[in-house]
PyMOL Python script that loads the backbone (N, CA, C, O; Angstrom):
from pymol import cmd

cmd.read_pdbstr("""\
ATOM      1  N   UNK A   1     -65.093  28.924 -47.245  1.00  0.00           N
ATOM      2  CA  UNK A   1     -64.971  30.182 -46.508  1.00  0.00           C
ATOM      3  C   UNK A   1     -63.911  30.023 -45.426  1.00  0.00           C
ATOM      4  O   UNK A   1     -63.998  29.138 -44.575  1.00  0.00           O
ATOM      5  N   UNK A   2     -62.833  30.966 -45.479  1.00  0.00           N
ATOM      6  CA  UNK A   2     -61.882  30.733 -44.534  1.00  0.00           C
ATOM      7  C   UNK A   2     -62.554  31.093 -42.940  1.00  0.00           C
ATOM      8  O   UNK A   2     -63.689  31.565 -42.869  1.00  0.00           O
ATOM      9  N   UNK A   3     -61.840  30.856 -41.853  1.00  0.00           N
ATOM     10  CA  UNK A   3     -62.274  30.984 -40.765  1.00  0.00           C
ATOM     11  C   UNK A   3     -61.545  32.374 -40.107  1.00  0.00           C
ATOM     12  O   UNK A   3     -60.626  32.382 -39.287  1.00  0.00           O
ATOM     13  N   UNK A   4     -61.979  33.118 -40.490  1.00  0.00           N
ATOM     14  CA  UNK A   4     -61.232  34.600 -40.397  1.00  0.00           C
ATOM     15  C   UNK A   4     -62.734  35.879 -40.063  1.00  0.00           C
ATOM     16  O   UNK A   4     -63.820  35.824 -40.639  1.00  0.00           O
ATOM     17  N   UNK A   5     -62.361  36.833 -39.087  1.00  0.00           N
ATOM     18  CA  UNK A   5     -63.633  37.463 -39.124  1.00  0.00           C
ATOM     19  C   UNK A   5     -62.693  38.653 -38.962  1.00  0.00           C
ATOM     20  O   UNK A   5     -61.605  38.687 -38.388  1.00  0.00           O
ATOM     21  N   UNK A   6     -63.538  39.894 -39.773  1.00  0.00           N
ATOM     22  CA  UNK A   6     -63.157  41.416 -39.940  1.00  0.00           C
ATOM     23  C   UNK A   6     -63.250  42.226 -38.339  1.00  0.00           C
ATOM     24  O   UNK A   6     -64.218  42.209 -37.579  1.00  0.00           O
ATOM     25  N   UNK A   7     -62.196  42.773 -38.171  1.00  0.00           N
ATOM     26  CA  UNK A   7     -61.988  43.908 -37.214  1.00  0.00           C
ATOM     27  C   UNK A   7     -61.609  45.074 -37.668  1.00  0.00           C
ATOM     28  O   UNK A   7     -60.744  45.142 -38.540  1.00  0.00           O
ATOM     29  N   UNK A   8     -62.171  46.121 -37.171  1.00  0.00           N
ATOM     30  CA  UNK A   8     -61.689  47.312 -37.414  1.00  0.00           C
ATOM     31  C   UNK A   8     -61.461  48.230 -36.672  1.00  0.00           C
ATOM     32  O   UNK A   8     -62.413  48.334 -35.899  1.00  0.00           O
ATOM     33  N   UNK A   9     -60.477  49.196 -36.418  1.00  0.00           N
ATOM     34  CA  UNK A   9     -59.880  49.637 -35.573  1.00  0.00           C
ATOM     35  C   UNK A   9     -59.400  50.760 -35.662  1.00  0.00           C
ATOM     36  O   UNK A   9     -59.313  51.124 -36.835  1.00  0.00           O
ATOM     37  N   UNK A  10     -59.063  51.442 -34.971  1.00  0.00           N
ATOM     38  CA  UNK A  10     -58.484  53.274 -34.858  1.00  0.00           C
ATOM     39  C   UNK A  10     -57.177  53.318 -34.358  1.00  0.00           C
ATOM     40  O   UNK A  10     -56.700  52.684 -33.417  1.00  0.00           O
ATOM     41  N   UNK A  11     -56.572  54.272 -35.214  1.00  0.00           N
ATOM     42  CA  UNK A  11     -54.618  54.413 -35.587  1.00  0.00           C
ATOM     43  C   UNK A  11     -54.338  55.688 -35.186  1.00  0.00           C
ATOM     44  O   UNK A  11     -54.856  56.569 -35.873  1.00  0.00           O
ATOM     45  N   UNK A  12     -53.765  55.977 -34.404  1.00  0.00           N
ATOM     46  CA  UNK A  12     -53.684  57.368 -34.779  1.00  0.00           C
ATOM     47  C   UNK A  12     -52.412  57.674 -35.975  1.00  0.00           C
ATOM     48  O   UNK A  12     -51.407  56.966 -36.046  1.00  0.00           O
ATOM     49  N   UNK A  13     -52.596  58.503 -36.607  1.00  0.00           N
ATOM     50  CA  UNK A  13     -51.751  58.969 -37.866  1.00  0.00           C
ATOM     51  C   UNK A  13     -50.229  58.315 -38.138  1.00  0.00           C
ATOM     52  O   UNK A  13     -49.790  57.696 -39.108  1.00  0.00           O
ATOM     53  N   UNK A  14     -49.631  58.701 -36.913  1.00  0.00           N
ATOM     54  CA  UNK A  14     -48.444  58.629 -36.730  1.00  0.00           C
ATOM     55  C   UNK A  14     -48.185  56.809 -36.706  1.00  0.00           C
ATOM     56  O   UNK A  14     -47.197  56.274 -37.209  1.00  0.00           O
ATOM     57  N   UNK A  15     -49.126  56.188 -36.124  1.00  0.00           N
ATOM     58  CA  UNK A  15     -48.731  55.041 -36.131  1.00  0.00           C
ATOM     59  C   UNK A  15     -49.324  54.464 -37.201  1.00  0.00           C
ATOM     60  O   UNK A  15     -49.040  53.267 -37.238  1.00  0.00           O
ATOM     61  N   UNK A  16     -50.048  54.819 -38.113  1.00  0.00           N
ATOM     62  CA  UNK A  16     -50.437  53.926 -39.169  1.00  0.00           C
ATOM     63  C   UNK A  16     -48.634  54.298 -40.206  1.00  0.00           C
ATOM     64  O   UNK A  16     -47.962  53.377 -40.670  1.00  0.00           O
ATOM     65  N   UNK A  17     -48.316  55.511 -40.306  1.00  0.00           N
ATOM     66  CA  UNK A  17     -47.568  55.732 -41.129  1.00  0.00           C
ATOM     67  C   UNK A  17     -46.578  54.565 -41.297  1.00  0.00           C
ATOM     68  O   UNK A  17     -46.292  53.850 -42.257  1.00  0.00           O
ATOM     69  N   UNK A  18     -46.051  54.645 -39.694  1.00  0.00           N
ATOM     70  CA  UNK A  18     -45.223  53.266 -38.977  1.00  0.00           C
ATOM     71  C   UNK A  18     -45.540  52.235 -39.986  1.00  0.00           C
ATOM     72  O   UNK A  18     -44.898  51.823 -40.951  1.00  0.00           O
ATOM     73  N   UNK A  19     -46.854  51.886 -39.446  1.00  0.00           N
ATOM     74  CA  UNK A  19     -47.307  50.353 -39.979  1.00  0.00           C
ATOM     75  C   UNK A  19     -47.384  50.067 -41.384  1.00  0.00           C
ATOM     76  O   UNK A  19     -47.144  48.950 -41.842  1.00  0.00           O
ATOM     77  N   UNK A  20     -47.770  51.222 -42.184  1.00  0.00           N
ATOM     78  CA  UNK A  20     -47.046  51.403 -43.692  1.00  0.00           C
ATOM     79  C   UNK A  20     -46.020  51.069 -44.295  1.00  0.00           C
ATOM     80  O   UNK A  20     -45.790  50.242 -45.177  1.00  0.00           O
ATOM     81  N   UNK A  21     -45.090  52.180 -43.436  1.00  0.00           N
ATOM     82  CA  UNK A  21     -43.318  51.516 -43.854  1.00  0.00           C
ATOM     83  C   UNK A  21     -43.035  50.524 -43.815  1.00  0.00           C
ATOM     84  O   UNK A  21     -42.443  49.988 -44.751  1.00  0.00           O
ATOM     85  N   UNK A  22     -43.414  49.798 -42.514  1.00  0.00           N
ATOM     86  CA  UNK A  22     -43.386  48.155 -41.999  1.00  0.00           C
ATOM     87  C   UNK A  22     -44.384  46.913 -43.055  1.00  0.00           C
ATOM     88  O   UNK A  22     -44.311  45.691 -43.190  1.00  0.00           O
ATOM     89  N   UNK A  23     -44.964  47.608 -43.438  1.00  0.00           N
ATOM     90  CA  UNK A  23     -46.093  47.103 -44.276  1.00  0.00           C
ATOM     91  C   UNK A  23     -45.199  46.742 -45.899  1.00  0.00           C
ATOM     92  O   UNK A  23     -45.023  45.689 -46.512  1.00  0.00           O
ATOM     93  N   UNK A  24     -44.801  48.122 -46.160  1.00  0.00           N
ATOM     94  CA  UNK A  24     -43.972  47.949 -47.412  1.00  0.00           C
ATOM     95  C   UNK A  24     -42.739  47.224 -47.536  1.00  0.00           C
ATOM     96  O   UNK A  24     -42.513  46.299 -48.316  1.00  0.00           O
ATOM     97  N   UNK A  25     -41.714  47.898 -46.421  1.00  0.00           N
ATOM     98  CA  UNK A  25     -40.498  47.199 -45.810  1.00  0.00           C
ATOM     99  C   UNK A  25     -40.444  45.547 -45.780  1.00  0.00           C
ATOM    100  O   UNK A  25     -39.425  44.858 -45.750  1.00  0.00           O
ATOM    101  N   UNK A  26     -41.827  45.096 -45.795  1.00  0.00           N
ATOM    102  CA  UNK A  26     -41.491  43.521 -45.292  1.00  0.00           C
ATOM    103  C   UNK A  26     -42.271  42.597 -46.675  1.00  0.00           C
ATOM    104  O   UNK A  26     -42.070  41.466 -47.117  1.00  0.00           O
ATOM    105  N   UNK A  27     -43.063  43.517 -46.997  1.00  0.00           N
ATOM    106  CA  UNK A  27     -44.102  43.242 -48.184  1.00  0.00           C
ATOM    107  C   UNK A  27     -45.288  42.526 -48.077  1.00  0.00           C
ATOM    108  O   UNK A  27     -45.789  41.878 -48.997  1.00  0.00           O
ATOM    109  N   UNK A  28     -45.739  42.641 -46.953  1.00  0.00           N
ATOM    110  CA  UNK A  28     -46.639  42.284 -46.146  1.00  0.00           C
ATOM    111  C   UNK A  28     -47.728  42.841 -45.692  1.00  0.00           C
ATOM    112  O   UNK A  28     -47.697  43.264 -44.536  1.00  0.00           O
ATOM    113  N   UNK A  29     -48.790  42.961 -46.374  1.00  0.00           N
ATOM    114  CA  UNK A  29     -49.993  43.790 -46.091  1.00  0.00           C
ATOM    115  C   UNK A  29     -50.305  44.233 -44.311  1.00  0.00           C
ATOM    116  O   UNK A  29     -50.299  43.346 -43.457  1.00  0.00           O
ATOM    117  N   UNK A  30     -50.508  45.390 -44.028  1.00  0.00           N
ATOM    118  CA  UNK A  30     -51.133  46.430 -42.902  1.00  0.00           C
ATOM    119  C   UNK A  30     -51.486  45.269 -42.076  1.00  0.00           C
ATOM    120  O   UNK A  30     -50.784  44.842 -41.160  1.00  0.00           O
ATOM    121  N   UNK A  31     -52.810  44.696 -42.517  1.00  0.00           N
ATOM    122  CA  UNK A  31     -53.804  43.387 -42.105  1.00  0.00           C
ATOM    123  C   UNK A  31     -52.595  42.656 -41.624  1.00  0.00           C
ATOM    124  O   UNK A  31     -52.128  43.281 -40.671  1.00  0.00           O
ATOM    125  N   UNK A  32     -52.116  41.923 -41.809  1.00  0.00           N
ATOM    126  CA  UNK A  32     -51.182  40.291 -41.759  1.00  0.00           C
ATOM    127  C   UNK A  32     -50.331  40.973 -40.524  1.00  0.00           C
ATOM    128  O   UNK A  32     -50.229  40.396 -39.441  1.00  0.00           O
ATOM    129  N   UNK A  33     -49.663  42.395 -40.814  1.00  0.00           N
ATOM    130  CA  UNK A  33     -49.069  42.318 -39.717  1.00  0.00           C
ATOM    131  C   UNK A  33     -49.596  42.932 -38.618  1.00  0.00           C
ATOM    132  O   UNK A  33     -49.037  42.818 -37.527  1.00  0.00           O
ATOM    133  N   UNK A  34     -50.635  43.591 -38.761  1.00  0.00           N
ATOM    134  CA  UNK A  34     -51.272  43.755 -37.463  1.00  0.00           C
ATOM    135  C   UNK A  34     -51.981  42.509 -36.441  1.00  0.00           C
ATOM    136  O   UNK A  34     -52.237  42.268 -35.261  1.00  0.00           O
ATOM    137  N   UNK A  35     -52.063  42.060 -37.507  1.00  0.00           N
ATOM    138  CA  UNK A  35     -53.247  40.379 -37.110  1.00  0.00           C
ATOM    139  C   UNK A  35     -51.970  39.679 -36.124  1.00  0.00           C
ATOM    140  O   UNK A  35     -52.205  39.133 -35.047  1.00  0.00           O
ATOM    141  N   UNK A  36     -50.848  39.789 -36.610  1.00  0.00           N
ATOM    142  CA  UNK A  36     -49.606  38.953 -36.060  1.00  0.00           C
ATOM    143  C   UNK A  36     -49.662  40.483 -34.508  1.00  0.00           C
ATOM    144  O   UNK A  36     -50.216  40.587 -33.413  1.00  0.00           O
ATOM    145  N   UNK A  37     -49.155  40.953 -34.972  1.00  0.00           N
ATOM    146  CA  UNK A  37     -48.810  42.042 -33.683  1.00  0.00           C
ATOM    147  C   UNK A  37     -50.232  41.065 -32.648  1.00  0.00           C
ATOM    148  O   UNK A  37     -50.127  40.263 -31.720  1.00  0.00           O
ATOM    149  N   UNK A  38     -51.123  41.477 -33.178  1.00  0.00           N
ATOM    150  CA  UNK A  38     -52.390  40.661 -32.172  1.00  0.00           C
ATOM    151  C   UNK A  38     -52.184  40.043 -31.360  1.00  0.00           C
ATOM    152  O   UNK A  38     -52.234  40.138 -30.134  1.00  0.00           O
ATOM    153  N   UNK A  39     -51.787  38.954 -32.429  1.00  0.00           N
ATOM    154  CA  UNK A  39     -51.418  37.158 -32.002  1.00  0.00           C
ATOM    155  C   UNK A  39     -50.839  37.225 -30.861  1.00  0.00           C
ATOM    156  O   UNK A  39     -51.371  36.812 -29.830  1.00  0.00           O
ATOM    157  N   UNK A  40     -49.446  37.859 -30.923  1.00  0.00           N
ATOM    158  CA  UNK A  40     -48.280  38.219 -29.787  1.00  0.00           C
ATOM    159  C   UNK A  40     -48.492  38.774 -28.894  1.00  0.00           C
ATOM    160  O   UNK A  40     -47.759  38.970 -27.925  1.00  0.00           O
ATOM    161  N   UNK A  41     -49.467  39.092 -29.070  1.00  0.00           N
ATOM    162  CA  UNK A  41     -49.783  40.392 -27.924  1.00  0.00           C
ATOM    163  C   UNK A  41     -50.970  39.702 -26.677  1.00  0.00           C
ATOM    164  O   UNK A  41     -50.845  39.748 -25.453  1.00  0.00           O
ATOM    165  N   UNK A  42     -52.114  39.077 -27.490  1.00  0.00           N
ATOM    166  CA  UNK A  42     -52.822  37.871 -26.803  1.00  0.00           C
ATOM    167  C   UNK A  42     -52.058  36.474 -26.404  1.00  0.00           C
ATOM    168  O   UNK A  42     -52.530  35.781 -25.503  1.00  0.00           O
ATOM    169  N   UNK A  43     -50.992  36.118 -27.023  1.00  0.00           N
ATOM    170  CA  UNK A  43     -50.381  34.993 -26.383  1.00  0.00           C
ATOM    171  C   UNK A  43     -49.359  35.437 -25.394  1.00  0.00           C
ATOM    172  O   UNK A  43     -48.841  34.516 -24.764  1.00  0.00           O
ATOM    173  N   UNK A  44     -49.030  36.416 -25.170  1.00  0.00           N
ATOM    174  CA  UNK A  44     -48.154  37.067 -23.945  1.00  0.00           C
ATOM    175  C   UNK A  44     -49.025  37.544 -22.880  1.00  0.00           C
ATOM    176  O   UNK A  44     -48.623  37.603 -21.718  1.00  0.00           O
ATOM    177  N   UNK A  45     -50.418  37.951 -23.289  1.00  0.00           N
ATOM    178  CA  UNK A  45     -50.686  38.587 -22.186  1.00  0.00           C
ATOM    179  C   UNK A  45     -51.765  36.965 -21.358  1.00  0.00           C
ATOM    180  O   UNK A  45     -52.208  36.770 -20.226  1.00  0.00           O
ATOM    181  N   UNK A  46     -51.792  36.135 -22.667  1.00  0.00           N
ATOM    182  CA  UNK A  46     -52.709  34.965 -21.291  1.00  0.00           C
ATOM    183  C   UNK A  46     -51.421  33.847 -21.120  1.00  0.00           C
ATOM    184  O   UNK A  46     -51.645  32.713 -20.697  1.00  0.00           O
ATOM    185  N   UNK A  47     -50.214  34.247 -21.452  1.00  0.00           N
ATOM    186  CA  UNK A  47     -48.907  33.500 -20.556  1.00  0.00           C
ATOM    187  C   UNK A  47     -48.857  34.091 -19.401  1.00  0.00           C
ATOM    188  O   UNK A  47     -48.950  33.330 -18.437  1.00  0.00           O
ATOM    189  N   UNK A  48     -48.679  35.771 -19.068  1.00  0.00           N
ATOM    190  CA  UNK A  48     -49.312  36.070 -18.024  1.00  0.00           C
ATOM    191  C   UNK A  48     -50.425  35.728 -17.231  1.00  0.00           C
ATOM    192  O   UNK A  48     -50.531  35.116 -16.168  1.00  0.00           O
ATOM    193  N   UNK A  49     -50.904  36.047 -17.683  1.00  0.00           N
ATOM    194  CA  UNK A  49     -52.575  35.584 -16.473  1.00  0.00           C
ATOM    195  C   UNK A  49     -52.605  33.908 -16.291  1.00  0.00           C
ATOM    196  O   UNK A  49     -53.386  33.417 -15.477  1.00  0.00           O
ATOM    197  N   UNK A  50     -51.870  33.210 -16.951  1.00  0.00           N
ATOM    198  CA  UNK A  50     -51.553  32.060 -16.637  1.00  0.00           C
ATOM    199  C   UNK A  50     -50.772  31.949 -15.120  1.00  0.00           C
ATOM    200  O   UNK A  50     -51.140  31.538 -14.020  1.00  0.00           O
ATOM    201  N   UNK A  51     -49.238  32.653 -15.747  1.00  0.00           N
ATOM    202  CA  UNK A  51     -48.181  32.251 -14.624  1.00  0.00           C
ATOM    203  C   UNK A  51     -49.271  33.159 -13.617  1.00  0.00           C
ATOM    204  O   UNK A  51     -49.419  32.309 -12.739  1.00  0.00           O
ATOM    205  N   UNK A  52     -49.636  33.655 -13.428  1.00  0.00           N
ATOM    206  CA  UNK A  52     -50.160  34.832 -12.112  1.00  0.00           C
ATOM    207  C   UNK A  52     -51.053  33.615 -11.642  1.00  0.00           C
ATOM    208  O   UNK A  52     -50.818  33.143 -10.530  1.00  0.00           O
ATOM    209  N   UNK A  53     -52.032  33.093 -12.394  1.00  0.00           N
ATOM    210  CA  UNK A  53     -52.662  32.134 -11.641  1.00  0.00           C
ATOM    211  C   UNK A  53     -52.188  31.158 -10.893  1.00  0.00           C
ATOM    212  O   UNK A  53     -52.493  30.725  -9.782  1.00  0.00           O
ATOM    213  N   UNK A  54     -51.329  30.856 -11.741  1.00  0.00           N
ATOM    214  CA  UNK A  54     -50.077  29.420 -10.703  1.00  0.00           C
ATOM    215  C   UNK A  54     -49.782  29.884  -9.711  1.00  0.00           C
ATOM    216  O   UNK A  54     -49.901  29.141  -8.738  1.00  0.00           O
ATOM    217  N   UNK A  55     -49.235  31.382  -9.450  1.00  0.00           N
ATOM    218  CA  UNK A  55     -48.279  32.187  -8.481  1.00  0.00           C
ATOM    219  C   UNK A  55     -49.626  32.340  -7.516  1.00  0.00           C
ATOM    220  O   UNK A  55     -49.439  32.064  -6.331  1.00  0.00           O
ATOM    221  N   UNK A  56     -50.678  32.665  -7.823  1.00  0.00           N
ATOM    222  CA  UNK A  56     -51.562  32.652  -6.685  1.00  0.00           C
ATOM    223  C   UNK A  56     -52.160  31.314  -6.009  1.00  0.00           C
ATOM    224  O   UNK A  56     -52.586  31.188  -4.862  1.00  0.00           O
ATOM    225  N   UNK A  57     -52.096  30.597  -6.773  1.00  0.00           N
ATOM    226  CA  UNK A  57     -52.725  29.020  -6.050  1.00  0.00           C
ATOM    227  C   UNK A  57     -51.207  28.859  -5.065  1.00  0.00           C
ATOM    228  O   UNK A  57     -51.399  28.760  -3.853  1.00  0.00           O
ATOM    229  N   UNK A  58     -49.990  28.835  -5.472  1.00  0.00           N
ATOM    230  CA  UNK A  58     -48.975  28.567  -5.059  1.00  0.00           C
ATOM    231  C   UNK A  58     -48.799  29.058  -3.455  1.00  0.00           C
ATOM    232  O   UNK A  58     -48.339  28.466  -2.478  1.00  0.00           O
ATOM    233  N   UNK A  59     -49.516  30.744  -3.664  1.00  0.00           N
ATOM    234  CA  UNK A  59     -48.967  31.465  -2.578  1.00  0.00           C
ATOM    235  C   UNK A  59     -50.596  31.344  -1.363  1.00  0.00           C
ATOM    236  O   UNK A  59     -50.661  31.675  -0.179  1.00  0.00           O
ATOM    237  N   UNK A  60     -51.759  30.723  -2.307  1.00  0.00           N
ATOM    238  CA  UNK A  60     -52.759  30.102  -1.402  1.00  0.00           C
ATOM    239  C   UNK A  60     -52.261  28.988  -0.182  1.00  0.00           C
ATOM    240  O   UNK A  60     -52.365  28.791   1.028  1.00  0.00           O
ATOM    241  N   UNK A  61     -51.631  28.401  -1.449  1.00  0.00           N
ATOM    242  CA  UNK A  61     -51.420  27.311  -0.404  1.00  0.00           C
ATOM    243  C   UNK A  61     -50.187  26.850   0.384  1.00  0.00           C
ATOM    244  O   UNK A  61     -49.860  25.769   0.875  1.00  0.00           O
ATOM    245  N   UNK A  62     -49.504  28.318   0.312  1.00  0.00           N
ATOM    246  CA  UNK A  62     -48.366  28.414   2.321  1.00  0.00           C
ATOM    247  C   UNK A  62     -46.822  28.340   0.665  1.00  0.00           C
ATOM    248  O   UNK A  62     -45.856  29.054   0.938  1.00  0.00           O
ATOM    249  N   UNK A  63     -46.719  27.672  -0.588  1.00  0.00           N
ATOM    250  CA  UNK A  63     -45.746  27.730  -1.061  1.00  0.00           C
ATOM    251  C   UNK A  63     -44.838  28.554  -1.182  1.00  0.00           C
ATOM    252  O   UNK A  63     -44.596  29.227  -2.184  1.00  0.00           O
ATOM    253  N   UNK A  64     -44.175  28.554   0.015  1.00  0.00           N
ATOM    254  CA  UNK A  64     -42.897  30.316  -0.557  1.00  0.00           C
ATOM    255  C   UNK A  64     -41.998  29.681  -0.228  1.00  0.00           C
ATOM    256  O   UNK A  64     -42.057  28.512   0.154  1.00  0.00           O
ATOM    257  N   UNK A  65     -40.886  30.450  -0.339  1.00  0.00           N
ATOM    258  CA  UNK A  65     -39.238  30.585  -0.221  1.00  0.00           C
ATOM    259  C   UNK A  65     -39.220  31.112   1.046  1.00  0.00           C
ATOM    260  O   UNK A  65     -39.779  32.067   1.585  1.00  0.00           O
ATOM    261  N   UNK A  66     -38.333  30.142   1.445  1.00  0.00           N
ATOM    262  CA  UNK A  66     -37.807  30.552   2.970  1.00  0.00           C
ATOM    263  C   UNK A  66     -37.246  31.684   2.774  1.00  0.00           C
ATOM    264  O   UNK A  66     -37.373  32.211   1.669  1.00  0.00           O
ATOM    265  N   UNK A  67     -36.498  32.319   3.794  1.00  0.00           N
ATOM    266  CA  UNK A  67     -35.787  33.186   4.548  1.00  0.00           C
ATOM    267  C   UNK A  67     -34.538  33.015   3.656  1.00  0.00           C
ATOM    268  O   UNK A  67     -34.059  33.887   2.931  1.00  0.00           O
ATOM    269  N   UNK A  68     -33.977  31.448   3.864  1.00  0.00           N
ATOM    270  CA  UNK A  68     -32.442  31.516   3.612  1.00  0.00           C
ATOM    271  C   UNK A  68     -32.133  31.451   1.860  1.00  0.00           C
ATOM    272  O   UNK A  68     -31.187  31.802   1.155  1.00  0.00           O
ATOM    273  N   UNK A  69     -33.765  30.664   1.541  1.00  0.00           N
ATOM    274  CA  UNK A  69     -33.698  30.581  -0.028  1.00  0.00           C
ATOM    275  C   UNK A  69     -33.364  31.815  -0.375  1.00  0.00           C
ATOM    276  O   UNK A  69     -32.348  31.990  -1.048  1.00  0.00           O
ATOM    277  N   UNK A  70     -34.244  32.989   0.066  1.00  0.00           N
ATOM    278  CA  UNK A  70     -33.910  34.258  -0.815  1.00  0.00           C
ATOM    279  C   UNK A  70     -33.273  35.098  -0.505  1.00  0.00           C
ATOM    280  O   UNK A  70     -33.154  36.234  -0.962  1.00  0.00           O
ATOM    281  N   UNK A  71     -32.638  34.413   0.603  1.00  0.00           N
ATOM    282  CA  UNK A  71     -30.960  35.572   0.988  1.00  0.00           C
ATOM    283  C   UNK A  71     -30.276  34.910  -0.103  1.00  0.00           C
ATOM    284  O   UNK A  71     -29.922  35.786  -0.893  1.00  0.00           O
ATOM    285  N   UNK A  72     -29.888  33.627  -0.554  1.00  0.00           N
ATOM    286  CA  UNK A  72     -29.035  32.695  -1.414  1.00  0.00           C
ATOM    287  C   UNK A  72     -29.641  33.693  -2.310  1.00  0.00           C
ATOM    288  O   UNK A  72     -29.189  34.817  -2.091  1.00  0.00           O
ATOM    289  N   UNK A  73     -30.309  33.655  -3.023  1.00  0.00           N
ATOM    290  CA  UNK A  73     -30.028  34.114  -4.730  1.00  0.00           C
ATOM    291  C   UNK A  73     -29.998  35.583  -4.300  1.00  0.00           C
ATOM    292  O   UNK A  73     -29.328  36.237  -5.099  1.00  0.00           O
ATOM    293  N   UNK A  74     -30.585  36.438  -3.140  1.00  0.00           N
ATOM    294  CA  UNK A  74     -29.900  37.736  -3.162  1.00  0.00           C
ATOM    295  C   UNK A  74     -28.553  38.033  -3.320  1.00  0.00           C
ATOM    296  O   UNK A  74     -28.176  39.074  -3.859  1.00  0.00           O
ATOM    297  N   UNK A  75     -27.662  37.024  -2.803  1.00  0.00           N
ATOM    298  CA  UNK A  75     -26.198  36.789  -2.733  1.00  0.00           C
ATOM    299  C   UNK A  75     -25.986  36.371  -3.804  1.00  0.00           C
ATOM    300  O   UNK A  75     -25.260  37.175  -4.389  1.00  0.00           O
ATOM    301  N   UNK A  76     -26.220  35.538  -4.409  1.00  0.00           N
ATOM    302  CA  UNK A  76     -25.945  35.091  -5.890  1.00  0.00           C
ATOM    303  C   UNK A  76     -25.845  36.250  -6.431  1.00  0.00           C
ATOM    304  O   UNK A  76     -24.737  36.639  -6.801  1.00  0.00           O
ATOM    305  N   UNK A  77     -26.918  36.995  -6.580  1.00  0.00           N
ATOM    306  CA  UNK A  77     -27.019  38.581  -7.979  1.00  0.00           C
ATOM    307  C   UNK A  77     -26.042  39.357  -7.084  1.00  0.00           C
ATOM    308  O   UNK A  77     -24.863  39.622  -7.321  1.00  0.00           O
ATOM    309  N   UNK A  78     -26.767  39.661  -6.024  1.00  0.00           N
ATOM    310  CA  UNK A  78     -25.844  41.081  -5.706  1.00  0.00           C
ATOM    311  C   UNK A  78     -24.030  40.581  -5.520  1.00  0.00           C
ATOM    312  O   UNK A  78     -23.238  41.401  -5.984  1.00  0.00           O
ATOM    313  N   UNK A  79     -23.558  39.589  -5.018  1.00  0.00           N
ATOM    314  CA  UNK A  79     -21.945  39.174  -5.486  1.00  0.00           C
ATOM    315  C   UNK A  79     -21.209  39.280  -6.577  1.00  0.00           C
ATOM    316  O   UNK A  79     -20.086  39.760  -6.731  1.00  0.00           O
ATOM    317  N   UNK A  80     -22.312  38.541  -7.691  1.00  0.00           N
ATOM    318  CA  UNK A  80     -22.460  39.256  -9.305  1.00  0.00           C
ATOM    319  C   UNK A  80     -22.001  40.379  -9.546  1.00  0.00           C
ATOM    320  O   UNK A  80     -20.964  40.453 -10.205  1.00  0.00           O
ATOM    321  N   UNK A  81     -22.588  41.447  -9.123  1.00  0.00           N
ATOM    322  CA  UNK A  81     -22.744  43.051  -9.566  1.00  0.00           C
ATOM    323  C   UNK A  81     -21.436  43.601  -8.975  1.00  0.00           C
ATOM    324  O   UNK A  81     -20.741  44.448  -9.537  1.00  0.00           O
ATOM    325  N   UNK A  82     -21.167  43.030  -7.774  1.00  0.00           N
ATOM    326  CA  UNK A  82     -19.768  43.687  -7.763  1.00  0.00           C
ATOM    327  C   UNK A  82     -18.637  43.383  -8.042  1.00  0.00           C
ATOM    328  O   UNK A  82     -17.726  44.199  -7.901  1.00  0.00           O
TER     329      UNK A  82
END
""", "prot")
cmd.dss("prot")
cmd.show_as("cartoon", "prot")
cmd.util.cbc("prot")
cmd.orient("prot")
């Protein structure tokens, strides 16, 4: 028995059609690529809640950028742009 468990879920019209074309277009069943859309979608959003956690222990404990650090890379970009 593979290690796989059934979800089921609500489309509205317009986007299943999408996922059809994309479905046919790639030859890749509805399932496989929604399961992937998933994947991407849960590994981006706990890379987030990751970095946010670092960024808050960081900013617990006094870690910031000086004054002059973030005039320097303000000057860096904005010198850039013009």
């Amino acid at each position: 028995m593979s290690d796989t468990d059934i979800l089921t879920l609500r489309l509205d019209s317009k986007l299943k059609k999408k996922l059809d074309k994309l479905s046919k277009a790639t030859e890749r069943s509805r399932s496989y690529l929604a399961a992937e859309a998933i994947r991407e979608f849960v590994a981006l959003n706990e890379w987030q809640i990751e970095e946010t956690k670092k960024a808050v222990a960081q900013a617990d404990a006094g870690d910031f950028a000086t004054e002059a650090e973030v005039a320097r890379v303000i000057k860096k970009w904005t010198g850039r742009a013009r």
